[in-house]
C-alpha positions in Angstrom: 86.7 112.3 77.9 84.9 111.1 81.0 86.9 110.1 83.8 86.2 108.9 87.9 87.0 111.4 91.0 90.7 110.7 91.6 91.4 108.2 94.4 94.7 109.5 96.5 97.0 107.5 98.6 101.0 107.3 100.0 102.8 104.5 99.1 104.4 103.3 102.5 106.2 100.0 101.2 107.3 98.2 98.3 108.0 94.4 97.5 108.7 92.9 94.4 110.1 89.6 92.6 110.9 88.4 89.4 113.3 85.3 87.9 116.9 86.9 88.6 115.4 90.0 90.8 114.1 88.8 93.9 113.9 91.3 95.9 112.8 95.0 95.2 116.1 96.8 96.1 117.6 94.0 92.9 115.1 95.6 90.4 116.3 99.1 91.5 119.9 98.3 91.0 119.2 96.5 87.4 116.9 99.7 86.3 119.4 102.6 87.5 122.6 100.9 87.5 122.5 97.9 85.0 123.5 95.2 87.6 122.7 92.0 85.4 119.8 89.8 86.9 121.1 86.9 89.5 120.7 83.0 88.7 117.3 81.3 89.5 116.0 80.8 92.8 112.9 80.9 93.6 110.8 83.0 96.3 110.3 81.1 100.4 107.6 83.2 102.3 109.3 82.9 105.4 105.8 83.9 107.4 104.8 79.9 106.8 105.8 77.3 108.5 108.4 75.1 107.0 106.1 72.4 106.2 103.2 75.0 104.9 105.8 76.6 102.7 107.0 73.7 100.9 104.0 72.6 99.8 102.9 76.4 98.7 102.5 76.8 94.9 104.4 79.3 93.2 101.8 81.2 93.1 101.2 81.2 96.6 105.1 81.5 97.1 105.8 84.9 95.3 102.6 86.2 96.5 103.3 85.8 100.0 106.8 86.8 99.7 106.0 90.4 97.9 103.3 90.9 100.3 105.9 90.5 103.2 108.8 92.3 101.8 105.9 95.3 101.0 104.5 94.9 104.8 108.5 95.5 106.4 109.3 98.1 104.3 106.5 100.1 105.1 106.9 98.9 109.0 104.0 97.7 109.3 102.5 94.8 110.7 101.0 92.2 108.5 98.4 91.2 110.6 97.0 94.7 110.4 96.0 95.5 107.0 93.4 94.7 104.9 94.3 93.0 101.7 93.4 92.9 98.0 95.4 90.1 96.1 94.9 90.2 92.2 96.2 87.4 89.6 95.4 86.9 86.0 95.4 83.3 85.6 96.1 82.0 89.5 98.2 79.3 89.4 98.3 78.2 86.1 100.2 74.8 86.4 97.7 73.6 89.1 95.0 74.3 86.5 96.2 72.4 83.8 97.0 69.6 86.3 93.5 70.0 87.6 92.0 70.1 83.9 94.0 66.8 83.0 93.4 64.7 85.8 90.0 65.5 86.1 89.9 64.5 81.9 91.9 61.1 82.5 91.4 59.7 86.3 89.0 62.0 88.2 89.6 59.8 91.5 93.2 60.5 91.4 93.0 64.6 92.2 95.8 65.6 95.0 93.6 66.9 97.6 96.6 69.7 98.2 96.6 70.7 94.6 92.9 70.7 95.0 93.3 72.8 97.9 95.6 75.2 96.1 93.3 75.4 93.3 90.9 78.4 94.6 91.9 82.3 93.0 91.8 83.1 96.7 94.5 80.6 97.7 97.3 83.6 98.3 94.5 85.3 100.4 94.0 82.2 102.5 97.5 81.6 102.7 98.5 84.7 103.8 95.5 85.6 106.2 97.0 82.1 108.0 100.1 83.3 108.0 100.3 86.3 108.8 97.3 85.4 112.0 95.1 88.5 109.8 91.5 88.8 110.8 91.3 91.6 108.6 89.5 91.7 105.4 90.6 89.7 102.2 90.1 90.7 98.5 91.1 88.3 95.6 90.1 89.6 92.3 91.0 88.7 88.7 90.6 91.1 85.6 92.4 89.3 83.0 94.9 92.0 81.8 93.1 94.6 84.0 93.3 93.0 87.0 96.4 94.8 88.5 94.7 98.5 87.8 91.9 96.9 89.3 93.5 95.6 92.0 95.0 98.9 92.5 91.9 100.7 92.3 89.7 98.5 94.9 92.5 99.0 97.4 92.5 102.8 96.9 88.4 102.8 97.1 89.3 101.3 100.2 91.6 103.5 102.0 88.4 105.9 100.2 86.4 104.4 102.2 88.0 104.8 105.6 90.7 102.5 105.9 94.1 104.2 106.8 96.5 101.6 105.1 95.2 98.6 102.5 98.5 95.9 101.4 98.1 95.1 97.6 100.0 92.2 95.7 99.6 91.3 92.6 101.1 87.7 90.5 101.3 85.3 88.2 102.9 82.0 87.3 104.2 80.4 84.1 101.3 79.6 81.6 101.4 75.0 81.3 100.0 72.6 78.9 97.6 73.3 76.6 96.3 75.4 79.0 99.0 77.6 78.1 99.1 77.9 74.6 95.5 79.7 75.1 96.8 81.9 78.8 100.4 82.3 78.0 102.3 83.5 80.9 106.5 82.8 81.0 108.5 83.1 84.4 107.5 84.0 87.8 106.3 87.7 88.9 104.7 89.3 91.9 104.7 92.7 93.2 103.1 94.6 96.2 102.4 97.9 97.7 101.4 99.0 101.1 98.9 101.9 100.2 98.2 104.8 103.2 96.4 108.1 103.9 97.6 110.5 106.0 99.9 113.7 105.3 100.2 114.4 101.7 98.1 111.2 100.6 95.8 113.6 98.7 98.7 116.2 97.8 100.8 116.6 94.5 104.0 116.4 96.5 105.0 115.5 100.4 108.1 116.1 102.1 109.0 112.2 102.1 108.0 109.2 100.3 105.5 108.8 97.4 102.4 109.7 96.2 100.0 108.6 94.2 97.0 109.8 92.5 95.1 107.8 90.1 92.2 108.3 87.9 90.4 106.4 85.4 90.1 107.9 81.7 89.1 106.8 78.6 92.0 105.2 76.3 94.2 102.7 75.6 97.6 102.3 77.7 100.5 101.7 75.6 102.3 98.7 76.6 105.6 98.9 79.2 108.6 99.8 77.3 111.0 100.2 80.3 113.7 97.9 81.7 111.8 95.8 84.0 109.0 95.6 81.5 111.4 94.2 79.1 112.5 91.6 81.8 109.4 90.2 83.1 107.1 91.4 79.9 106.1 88.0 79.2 104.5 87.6 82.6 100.7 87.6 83.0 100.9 90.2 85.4 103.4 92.5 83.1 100.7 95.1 82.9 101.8 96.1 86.3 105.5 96.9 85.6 105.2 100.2 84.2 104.1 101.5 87.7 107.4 99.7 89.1 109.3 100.8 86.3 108.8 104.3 87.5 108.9 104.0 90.9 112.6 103.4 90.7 112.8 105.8 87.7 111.3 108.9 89.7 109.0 109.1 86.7 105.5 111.3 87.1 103.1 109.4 85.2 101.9 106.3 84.3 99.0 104.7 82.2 97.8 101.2 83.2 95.5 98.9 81.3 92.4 99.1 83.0 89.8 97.3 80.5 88.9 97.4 77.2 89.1 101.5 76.3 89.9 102.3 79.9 92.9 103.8 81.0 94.0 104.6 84.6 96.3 107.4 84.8 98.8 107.3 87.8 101.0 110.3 88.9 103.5 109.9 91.2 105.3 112.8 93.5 108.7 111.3 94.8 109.5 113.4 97.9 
């Protein structure tokens, strides 16, 4: 088996949304205690300004929102952190709508869909937002990108970066378009990823942490009780790792390519 140098870090702050569990504190409460999923809603990333947040995408929307909720749990400042956002598809809807109108009546393309188009759109969004000169990552890895994601944040805190926000989404798969993506509801999750104190440890006095290493394998798919909610998702390959960080579980495998495997083990202080 031939594997990377593990890649070490704490995990400082957690956000996370899903259709009926929209905040990450909901997805605890329906993993440990069984409290049934709320009724629709849909996520408003309060960091935009009312006009810039209606006409966000979803995409943009639960993006934005898990980034946020990540950045106050772990007290720290958005505007501080370098960022690595990481989506399957994007925003599939706007694709198909692009796709389509571009098929039928080129001239009529919405400059604002247009605009909302890019895989970096979250980024932008949020660098705006949040008033970020810091660095900006958007990546995409098809099933791998969220243990991709994770592992170009952790190669940055590697690197000598002290804290590095990840998010991770995807939308609802539309059109034709979907029949060949497929993608059902709405998911996003995020983590703000530090060093410090026990970043590079087996187990710390407080908080979590997180080693990860890349082997050779197949991950199993998510079997556990958020997986089962949002398991439809594009980004469901990431649920496992949220799955046991309400669980208190040790160890996780992520899909992380064809025959590549990252293994992540988690110390709960």
């Amino acid at each position: 088996m031939t594997k990377l140098n593990t890649l070490a870090a704490r995990i400082e702050g957690i956000g996370f949304w899903a259709d009926g569990l929209p905040t990450w504190k909901a997805a605890v409460d329906h993993v440990l205690n069984g409290t049934p999923p709320g009724d629709g809603g849909k996520p408003s990333p309060m960091m935009l300004a009312p006009n810039e947040r209606r006409r966000a995408p979803p995409s943009v929307a639960v993006a934005l929102d898990v980034a946020l909720a990540a950045c106050e749990a772990a007290g720290r400042e958005p505007a501080s952190l370098p960022s690595v956002f990481a989506s399957t598809h994007g925003d599939l809807a706007i694709t198909d709508y692009m796709c389509a109108t571009l098929a039928d009546d080129p001239r009529a393309i919405s400059p604002t869909k247009f605009h909302n188009s890019v895989h970096n759109a979250a980024a932008g969004y949020w660098t705006i937002g949040a008033g970020c000169l810091r660095p900006a990552t958007a990546l995409s890895a098809h099933r791998a990108s969220f243990a991709q994601g994770l592992l170009e944040a952790l190669a940055q805190l590697a690197c000598g970066d002290t804290a590095v926000l990840l998010a991770a989404y995807d939308t609802p798969g539309s059109g034709p378009l979907g029949a060949v993506s497929q993608s059902t509801g709405l998911l996003g999750g995020a983590l703000v990823l530090a060093t410090g104190p026990g970043a590079d440890q087996q187990r710390d006095s407080g908080g979590i942490n997180l080693r990860a290493t890349l082997v050779d394998g197949d991950a199993p798919r998510g079997n556990g009780v958020l997986s089962r909610h949002a398991g439809a998702n594009a980004m469901a390959p990431m649920l496992p790792l949220f799955d046991a960080l309400a669980t208190g579980s040790d160890l996780v495998l992520l899909h992380a390519g064809h025959g590549r495997t990252l293994r992540v083990e988690l110390a709960h202080g």
